[in-house]
C-alpha positions as a LaTeX table, in Angstrom:
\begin{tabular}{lrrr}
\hline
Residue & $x$ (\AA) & $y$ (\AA) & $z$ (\AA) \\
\hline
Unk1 & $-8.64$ & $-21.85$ & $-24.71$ \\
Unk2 & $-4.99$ & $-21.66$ & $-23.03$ \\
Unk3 & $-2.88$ & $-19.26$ & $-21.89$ \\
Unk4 & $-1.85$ & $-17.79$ & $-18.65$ \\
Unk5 & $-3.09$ & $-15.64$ & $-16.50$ \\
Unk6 & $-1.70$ & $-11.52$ & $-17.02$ \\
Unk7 & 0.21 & $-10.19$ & $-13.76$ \\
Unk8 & $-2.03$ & $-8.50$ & $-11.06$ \\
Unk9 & $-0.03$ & $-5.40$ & $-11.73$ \\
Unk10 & 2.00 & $-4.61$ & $-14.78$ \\
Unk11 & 3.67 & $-1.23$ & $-16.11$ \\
Unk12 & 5.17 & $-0.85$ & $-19.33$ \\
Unk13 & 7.37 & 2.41 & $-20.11$ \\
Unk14 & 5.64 & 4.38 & $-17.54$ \\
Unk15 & 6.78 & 7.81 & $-17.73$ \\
Unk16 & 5.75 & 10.81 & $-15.32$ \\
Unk17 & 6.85 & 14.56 & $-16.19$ \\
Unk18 & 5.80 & 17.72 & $-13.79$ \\
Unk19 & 5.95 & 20.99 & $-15.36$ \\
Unk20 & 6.64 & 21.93 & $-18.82$ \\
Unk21 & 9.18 & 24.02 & $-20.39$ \\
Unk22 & 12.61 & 24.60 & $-18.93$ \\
Unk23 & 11.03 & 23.84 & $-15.35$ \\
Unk24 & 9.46 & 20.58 & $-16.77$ \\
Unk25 & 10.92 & 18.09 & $-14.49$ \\
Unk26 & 10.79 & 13.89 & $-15.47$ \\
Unk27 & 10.01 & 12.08 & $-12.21$ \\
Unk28 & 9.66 & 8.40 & $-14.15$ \\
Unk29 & 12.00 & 8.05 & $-17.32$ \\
Unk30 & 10.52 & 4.26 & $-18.58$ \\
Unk31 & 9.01 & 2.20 & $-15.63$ \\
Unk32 & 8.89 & $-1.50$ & $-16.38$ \\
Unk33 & 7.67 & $-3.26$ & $-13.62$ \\
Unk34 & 5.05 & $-7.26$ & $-13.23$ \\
Unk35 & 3.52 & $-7.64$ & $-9.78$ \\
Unk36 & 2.64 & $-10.65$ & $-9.48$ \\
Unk37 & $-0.50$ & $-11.48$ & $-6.50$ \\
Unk38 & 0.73 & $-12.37$ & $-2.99$ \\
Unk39 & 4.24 & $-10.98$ & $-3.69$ \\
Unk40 & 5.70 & $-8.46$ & $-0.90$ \\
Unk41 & 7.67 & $-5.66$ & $-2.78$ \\
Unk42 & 9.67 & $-3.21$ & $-0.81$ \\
Unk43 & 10.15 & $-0.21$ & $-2.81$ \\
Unk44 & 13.02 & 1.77 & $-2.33$ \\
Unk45 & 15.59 & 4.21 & $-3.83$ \\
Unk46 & 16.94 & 7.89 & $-2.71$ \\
Unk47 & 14.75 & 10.60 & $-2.41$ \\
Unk48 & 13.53 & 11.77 & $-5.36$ \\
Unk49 & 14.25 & 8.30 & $-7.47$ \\
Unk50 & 10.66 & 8.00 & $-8.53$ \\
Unk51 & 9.56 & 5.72 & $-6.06$ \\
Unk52 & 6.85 & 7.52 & $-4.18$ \\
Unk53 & 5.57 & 8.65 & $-7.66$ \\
Unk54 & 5.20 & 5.21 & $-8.90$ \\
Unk55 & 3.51 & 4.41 & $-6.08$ \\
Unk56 & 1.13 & 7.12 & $-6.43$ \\
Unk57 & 0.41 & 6.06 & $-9.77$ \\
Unk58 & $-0.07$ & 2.23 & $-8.47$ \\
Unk59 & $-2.64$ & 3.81 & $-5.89$ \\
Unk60 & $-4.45$ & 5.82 & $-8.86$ \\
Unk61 & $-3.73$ & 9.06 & $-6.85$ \\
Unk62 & $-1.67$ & 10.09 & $-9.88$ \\
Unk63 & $-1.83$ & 9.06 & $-13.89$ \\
Unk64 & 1.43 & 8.40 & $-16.21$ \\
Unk65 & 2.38 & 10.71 & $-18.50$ \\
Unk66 & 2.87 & 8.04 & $-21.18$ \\
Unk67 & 3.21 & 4.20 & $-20.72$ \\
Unk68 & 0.64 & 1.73 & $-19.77$ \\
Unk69 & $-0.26$ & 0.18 & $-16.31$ \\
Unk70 & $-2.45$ & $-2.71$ & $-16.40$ \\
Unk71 & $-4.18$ & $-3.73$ & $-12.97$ \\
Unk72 & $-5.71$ & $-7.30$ & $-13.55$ \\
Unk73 & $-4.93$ & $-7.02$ & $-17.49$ \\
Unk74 & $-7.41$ & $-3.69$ & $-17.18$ \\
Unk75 & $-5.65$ & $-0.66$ & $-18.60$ \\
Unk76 & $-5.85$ & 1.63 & $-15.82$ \\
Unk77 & $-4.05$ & 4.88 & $-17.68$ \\
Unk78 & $-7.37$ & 5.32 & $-19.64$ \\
Unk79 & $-9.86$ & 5.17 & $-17.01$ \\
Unk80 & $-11.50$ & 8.34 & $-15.83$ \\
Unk81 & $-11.06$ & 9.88 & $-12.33$ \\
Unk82 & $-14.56$ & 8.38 & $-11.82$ \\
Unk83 & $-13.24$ & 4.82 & $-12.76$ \\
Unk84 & $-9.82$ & 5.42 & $-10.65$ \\
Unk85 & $-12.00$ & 6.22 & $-7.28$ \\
Unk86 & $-13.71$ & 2.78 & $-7.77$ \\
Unk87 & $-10.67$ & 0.73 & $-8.21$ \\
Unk88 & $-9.08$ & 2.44 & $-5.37$ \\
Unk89 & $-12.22$ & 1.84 & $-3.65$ \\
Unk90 & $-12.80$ & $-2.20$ & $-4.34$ \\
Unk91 & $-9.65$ & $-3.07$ & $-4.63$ \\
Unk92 & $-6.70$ & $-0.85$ & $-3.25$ \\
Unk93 & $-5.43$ & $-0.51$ & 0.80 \\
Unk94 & $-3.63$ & 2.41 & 1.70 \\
Unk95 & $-1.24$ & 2.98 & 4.83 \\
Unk96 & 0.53 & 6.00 & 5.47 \\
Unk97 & 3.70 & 7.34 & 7.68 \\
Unk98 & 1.63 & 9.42 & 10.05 \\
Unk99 & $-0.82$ & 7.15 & 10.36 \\
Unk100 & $-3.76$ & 9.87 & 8.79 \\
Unk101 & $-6.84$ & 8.77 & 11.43 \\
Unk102 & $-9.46$ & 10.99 & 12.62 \\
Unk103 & $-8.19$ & 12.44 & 16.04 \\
Unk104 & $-11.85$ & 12.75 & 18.53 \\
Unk105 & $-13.10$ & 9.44 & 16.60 \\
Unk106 & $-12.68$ & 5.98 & 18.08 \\
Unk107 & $-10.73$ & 3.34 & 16.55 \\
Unk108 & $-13.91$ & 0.79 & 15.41 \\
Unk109 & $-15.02$ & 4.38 & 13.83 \\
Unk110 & $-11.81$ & 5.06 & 12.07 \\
Unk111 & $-11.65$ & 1.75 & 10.62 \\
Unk112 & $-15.16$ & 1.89 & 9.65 \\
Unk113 & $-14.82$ & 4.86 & 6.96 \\
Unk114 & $-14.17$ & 3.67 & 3.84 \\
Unk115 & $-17.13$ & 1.07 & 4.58 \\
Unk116 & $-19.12$ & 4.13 & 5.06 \\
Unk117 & $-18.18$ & 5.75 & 1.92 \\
Unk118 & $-19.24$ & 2.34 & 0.20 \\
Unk119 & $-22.78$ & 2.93 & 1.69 \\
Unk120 & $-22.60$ & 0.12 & 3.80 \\
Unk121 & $-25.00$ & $-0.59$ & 6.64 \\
Unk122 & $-24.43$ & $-0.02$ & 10.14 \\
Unk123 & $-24.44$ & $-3.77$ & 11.21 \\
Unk124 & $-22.26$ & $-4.86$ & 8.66 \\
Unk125 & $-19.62$ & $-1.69$ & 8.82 \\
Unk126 & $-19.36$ & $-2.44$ & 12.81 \\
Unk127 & $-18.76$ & $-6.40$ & 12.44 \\
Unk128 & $-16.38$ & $-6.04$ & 9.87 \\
Unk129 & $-14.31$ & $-3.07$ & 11.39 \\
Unk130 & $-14.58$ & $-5.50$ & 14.46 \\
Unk131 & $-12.87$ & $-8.27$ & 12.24 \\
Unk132 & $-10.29$ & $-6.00$ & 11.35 \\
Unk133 & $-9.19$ & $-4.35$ & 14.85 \\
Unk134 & $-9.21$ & $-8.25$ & 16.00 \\
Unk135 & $-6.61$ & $-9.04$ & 13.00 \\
Unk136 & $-4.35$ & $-6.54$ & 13.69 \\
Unk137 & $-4.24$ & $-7.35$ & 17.46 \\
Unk138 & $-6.30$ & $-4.70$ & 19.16 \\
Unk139 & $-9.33$ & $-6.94$ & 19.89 \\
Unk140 & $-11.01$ & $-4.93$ & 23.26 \\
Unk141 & $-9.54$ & $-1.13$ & 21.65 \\
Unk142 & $-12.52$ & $-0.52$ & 19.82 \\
Unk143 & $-13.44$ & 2.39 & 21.56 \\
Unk144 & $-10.59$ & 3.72 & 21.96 \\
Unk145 & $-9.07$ & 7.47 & 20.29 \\
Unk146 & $-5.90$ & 7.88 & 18.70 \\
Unk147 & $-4.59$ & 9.77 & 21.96 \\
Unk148 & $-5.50$ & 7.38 & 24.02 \\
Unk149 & $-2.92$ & 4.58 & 21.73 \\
Unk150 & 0.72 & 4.46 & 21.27 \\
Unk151 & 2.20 & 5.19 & 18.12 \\
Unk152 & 2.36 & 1.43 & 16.79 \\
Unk153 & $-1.46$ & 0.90 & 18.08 \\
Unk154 & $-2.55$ & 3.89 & 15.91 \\
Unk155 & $-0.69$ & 2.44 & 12.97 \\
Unk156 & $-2.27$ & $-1.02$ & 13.85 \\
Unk157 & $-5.68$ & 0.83 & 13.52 \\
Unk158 & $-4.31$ & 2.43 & 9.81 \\
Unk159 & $-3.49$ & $-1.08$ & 8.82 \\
Unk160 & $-7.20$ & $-2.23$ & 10.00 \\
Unk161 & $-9.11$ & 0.61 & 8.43 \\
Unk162 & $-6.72$ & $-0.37$ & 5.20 \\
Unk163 & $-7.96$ & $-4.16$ & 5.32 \\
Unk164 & $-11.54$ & $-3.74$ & 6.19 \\
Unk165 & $-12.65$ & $-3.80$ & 2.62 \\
Unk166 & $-10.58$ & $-6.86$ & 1.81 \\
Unk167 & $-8.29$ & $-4.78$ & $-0.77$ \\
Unk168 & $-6.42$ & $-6.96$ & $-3.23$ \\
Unk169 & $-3.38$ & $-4.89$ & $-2.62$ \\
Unk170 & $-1.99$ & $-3.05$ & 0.21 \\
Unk171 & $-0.13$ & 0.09 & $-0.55$ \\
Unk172 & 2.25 & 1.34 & 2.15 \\
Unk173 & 4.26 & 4.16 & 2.04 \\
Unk174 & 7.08 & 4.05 & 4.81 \\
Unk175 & 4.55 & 2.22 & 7.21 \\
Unk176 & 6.97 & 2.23 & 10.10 \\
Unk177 & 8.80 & 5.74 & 9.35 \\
Unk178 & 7.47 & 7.44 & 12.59 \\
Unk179 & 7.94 & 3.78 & 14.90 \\
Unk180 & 10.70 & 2.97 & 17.19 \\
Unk181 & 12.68 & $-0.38$ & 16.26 \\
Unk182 & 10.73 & $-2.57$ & 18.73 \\
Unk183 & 7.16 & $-1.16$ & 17.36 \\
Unk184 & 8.45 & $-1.37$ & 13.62 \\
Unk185 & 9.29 & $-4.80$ & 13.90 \\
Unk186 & 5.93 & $-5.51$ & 15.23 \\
Unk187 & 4.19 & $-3.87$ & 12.26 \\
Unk188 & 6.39 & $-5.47$ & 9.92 \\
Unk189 & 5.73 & $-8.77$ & 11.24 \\
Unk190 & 2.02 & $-7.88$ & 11.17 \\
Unk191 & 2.49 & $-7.05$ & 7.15 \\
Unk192 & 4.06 & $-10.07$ & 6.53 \\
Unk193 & 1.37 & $-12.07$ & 8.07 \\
Unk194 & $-1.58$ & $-10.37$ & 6.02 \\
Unk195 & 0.32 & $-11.12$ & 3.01 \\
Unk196 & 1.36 & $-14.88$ & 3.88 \\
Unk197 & $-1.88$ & $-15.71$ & 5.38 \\
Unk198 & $-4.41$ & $-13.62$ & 3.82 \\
Unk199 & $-2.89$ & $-13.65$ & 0.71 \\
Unk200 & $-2.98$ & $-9.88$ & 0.41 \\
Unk201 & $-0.14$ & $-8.11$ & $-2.27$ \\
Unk202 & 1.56 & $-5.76$ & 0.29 \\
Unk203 & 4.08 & $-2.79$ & $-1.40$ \\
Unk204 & 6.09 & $-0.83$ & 0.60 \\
Unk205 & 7.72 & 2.12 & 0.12 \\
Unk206 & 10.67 & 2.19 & 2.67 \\
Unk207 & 13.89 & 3.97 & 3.18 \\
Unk208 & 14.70 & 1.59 & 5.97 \\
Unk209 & 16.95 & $-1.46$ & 4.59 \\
Unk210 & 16.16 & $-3.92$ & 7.87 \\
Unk211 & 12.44 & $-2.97$ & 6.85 \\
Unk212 & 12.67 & $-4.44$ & 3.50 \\
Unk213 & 14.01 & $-7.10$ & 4.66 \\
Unk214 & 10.85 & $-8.52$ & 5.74 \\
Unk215 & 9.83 & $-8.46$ & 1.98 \\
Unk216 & 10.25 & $-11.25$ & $-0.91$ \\
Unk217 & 11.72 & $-8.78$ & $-3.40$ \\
Unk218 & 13.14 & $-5.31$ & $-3.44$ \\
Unk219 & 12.90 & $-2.81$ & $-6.13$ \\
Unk220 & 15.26 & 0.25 & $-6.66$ \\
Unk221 & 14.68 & 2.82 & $-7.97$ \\
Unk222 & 17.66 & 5.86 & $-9.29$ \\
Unk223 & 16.73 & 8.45 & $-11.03$ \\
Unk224 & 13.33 & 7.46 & $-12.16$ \\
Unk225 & 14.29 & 4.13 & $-12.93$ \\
Unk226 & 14.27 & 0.48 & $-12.24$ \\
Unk227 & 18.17 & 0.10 & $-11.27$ \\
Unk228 & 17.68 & $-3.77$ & $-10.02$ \\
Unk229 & 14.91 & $-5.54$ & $-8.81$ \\
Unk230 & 15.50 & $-8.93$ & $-6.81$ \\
Unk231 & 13.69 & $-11.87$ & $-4.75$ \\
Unk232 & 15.28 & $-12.95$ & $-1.43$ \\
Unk233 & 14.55 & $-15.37$ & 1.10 \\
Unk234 & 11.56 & $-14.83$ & 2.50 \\
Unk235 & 12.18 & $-14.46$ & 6.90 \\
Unk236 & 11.34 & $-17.12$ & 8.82 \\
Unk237 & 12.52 & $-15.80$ & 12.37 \\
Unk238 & 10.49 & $-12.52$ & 12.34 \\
Unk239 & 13.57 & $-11.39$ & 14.14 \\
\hline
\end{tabular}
């Protein structure tokens, strides 16, 4: 038997409408997009050009309106809310702007959480937010609460807490949007690592063009479309 292997992530004439009627508005107008694994893809576009709803449909946090997105050649726009939870669960990271972490909770507890919605032991939820906190850099900060940690250590505990279940993909929506430049860079560089060295698919939603510089393509979107899509040279420097 030959053949190749499908694209971790593909979406074919993915529309998205909100509304109906005269206040029906189209948010995706015929999405086309192949992901293939270990690719960086900054995502980015003007506000409202569809790119933080194609994201949300990438996480499973939001379904097509018509179209089909295949994750792993698996048609995801026909699974069940039920279904969607579990993919997101086993296989999907998730890092957000403001960082989302539970304020009076320490950081190897934050990171812990979605092991604990898994059902996983004690043991084995504390050694592998451990893991985590050490690969993002804040080895000795596991006990540690969000006010006690600057603003790029709290999203260094986001990005742990989105890694400790080894997610095929990492999903970050303007990861560095609430960073100054020196902190930004930091995370960035910290992105590019877990996708160059752990092999992890990061995409990024960013309005920030130095910021997608750090990826290996960029996607734009304009008015709920794909208006070019191009690889660069991936950074050496991390400067």
């Amino acid at each position: 038997m030959t053949g190749t292997a499908p694209p971790l992530i593909e979406l074919a004439g993915i529309t998205k409408t909100y509304g109906s009627g005269q206040a029906a508005f189209q948010a995706l107008r015929g999405v086309d997009l192949r992901i293939e694994a270990g690719e960086f893809v900054a995502v980015m576009g003007p506000s409202g050009s569809g790119k933080s709803t194609v994201m949300n449909i990438l996480g499973c946090l939001d379904t097509p309106s018509s179209g089909s997105y295949r994750f792993q050649g698996v048609h995801v726009e026909t699974m069940d809310r039920n279904q969607r939870a579990l993919l997101r669960r086993h296989f999907l990271g998730f890092v957000f702007q403001g960082f989302n972490l539970l304020g009076r909770t320490s950081a190897l507890e934050n990171v812990e959480l979605p092991l604990l919605y898994r059902g996983e032991g004690v043991a084995s939820r504390h050694a592998a937010a451990r893991k985590a906190l050490a690969q993002v850099g804040l080895d000795g900060w596991e006990d540690h609460t969000p006010a006690e940690l600057s603003g790029g250590q709290q999203q260094r505990v986001a990005i742990a807490r989105a890694i400790v279940t080894n997610p095929t993909v990492l999903l970050a929506d303007e990861p560095t949007g609430n960073l100054d430049t020196v902190r930004s860079r930091e995370i960035m560089e910290l992105l590019t690592e877990l996708n160059r060295q752990h092999g992890i698919t990061v995409l990024m939603v960013t309005h920030e063009p130095d910021m997608a510089e750090y990826a290996s393509r960029q996607v734009h979107f304009v008015d709920g479309r794909v208006a070019h899509d191009h690889q660069q040279p991936a950074r050496t420097d991390g400067a």
